[in-house]
ChimeraX commands (.cxc) that place a marker at each C-alpha (Angstrom):
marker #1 position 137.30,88.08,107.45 radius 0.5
marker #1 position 134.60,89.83,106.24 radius 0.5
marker #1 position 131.04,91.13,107.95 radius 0.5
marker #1 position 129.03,87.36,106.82 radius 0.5
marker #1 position 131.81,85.23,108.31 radius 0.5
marker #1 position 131.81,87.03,111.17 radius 0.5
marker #1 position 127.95,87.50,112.14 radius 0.5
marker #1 position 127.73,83.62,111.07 radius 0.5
marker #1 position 129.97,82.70,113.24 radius 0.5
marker #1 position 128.72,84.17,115.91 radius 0.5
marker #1 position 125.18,82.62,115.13 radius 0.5
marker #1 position 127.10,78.77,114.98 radius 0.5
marker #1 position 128.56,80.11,119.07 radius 0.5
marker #1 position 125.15,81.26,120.26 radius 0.5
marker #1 position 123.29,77.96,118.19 radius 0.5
marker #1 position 121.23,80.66,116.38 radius 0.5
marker #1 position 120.17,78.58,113.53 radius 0.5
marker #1 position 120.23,80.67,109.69 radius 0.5
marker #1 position 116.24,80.46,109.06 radius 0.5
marker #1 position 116.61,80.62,105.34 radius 0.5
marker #1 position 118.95,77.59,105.51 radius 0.5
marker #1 position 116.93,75.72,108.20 radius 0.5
marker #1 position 113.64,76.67,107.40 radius 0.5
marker #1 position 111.57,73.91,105.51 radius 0.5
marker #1 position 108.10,75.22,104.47 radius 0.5
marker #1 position 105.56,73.78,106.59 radius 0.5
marker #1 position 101.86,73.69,105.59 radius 0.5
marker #1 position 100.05,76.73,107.06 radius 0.5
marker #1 position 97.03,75.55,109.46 radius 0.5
marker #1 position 93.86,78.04,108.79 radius 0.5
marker #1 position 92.35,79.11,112.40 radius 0.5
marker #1 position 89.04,80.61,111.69 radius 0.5
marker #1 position 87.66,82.37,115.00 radius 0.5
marker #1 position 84.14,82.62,115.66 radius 0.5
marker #1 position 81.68,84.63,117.99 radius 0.5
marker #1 position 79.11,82.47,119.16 radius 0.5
marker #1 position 76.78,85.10,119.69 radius 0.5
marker #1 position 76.90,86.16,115.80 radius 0.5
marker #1 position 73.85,86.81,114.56 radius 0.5
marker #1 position 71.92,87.59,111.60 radius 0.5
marker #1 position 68.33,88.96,110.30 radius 0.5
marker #1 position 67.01,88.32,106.87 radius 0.5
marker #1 position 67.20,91.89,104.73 radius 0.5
marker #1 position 64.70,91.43,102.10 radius 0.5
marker #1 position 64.88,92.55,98.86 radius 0.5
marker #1 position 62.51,94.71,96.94 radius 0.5
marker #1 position 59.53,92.62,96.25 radius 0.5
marker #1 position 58.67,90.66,99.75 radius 0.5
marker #1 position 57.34,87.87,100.32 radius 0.5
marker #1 position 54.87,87.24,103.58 radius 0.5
marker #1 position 57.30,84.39,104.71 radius 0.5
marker #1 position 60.42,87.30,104.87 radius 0.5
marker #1 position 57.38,89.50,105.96 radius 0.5
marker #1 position 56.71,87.20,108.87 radius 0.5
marker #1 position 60.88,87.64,109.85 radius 0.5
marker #1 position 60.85,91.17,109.80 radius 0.5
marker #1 position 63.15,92.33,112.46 radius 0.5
marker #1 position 63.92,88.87,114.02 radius 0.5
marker #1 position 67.32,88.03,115.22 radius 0.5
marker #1 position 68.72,84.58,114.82 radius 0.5
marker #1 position 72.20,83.28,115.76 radius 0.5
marker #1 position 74.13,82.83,112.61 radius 0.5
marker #1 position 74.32,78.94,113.05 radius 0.5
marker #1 position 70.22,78.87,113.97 radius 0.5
marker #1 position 69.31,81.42,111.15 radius 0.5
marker #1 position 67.35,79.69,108.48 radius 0.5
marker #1 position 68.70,79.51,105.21 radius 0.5
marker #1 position 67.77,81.61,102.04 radius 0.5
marker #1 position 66.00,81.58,99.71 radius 0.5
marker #1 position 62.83,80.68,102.63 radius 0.5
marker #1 position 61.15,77.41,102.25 radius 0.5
marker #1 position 57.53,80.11,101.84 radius 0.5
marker #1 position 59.39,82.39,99.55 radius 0.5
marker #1 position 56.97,82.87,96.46 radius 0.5
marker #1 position 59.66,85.29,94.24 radius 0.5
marker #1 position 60.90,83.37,91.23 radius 0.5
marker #1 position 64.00,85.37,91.78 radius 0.5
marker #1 position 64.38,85.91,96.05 radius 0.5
marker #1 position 66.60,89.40,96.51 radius 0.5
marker #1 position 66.84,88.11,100.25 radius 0.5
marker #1 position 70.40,88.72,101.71 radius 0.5
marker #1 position 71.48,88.10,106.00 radius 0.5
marker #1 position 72.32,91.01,107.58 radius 0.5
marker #1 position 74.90,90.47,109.97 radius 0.5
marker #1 position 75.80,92.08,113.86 radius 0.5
marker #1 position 78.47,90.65,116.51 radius 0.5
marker #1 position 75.68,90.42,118.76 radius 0.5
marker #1 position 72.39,89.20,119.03 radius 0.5
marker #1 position 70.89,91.40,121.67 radius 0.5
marker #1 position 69.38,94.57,120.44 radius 0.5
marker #1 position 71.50,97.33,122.40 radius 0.5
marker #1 position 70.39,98.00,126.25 radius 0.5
marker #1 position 67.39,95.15,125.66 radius 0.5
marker #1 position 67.98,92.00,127.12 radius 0.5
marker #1 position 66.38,88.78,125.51 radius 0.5
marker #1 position 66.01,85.15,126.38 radius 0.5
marker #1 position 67.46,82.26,124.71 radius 0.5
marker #1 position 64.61,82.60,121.72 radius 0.5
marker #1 position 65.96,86.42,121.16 radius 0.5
marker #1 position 62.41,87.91,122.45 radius 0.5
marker #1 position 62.77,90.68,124.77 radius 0.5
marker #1 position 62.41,90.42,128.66 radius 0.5
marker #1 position 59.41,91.63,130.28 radius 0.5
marker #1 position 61.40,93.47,132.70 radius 0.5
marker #1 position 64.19,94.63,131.26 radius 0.5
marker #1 position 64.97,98.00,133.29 radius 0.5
marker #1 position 66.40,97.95,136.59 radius 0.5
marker #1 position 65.72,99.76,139.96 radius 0.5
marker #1 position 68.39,102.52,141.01 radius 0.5
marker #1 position 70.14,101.25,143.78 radius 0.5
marker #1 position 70.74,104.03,146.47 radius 0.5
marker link #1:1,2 radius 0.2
marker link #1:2,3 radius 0.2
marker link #1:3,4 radius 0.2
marker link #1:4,5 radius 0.2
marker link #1:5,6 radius 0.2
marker link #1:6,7 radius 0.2
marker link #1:7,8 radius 0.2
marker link #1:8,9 radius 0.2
marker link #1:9,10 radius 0.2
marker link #1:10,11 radius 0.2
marker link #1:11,12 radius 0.2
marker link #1:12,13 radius 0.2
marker link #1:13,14 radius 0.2
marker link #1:14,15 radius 0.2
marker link #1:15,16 radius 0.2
marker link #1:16,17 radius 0.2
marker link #1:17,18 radius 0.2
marker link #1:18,19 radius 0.2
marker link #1:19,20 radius 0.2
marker link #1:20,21 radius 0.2
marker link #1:21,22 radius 0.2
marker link #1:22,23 radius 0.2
marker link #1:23,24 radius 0.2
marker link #1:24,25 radius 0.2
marker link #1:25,26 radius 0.2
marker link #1:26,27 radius 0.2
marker link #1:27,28 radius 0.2
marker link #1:28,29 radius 0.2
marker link #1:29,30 radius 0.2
marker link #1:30,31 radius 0.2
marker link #1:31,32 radius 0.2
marker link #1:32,33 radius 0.2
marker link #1:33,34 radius 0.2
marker link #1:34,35 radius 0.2
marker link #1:35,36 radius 0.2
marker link #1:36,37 radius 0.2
marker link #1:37,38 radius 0.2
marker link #1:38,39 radius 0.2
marker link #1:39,40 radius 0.2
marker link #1:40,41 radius 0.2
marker link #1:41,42 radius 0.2
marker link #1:42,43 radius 0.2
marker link #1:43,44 radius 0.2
marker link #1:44,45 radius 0.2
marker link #1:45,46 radius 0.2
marker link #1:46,47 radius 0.2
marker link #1:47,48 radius 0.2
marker link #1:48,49 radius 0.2
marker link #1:49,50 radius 0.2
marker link #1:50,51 radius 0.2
marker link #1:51,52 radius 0.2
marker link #1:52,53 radius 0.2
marker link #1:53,54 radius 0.2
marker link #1:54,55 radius 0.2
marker link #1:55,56 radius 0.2
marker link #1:56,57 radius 0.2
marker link #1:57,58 radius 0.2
marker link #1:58,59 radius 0.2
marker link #1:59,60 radius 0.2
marker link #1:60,61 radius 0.2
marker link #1:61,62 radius 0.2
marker link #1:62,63 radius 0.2
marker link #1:63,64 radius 0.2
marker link #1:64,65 radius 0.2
marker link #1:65,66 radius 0.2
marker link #1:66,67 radius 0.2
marker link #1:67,68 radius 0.2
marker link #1:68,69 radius 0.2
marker link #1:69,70 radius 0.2
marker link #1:70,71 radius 0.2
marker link #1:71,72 radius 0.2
marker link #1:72,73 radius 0.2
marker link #1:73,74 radius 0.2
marker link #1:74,75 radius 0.2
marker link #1:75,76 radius 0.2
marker link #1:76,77 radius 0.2
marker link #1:77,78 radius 0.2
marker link #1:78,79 radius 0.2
marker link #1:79,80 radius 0.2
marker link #1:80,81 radius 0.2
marker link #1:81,82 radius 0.2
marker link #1:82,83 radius 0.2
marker link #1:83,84 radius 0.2
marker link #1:84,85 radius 0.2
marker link #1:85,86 radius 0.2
marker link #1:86,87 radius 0.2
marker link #1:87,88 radius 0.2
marker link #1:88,89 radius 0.2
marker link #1:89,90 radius 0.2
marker link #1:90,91 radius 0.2
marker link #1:91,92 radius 0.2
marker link #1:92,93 radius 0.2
marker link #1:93,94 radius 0.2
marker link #1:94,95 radius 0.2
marker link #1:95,96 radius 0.2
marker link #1:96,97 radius 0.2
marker link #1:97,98 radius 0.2
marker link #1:98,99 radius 0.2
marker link #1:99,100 radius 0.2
marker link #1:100,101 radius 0.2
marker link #1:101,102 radius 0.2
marker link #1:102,103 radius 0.2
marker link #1:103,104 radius 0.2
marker link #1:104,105 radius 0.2
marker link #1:105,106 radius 0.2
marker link #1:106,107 radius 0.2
marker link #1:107,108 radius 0.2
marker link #1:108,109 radius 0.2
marker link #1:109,110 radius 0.2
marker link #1:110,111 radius 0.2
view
């Protein structure tokens, strides 16, 4: 008896199925995962335009952000790109829902 006929039958005693023989090829399911707090800013591109102008700096969530070129944009050829960041709180500034910065943001030292 050699090695195969051995190690399969001791597969068929333990009901260890052969996956080449058993496998049928099943359609792979693509799970995309998303942050919700993605976020984006609008890097423009050489020649600005006042309506990328006016976005300078702004964060928007990723599914909020508007979409390029901008409706204002007045280059024939808009350079505009997103710039993307996991987050869209600046670091160690918190902001409300709108992504402006809180009036208060540092704490008191507790004793």
């Amino acid at each position: 008896m050699s090695l195969k006929d051995l190690l399969d039958a001791a597969k068929r005693r333990l009901g260890v199925a052969d996956a080449a023989a058993d496998a049928t090829p099943s359609p792979r399911e693509h799970v995309r995962l998303t942050n919700p707090w993605h976020a984006v800013t609008i890097q423009s591109g050489p020649k600005r335009c006042r309506a990328a102008e006016a976005l300078a700096g702004q964060r928007f969530l990723s599914k909020e952000a508007p979409t390029l070129p901008l409706r204002d944009c007045t280059e024939p050829q808009c350079t505009c790109r997103y710039r993307h960041y996991d987050d869209r709180r600046h670091a160690g500034v918190p902001l409300d829902s709108n992504g402006v910065p809180l009036p208060h943001g540092k704490r008191r030292n507790t004793d």
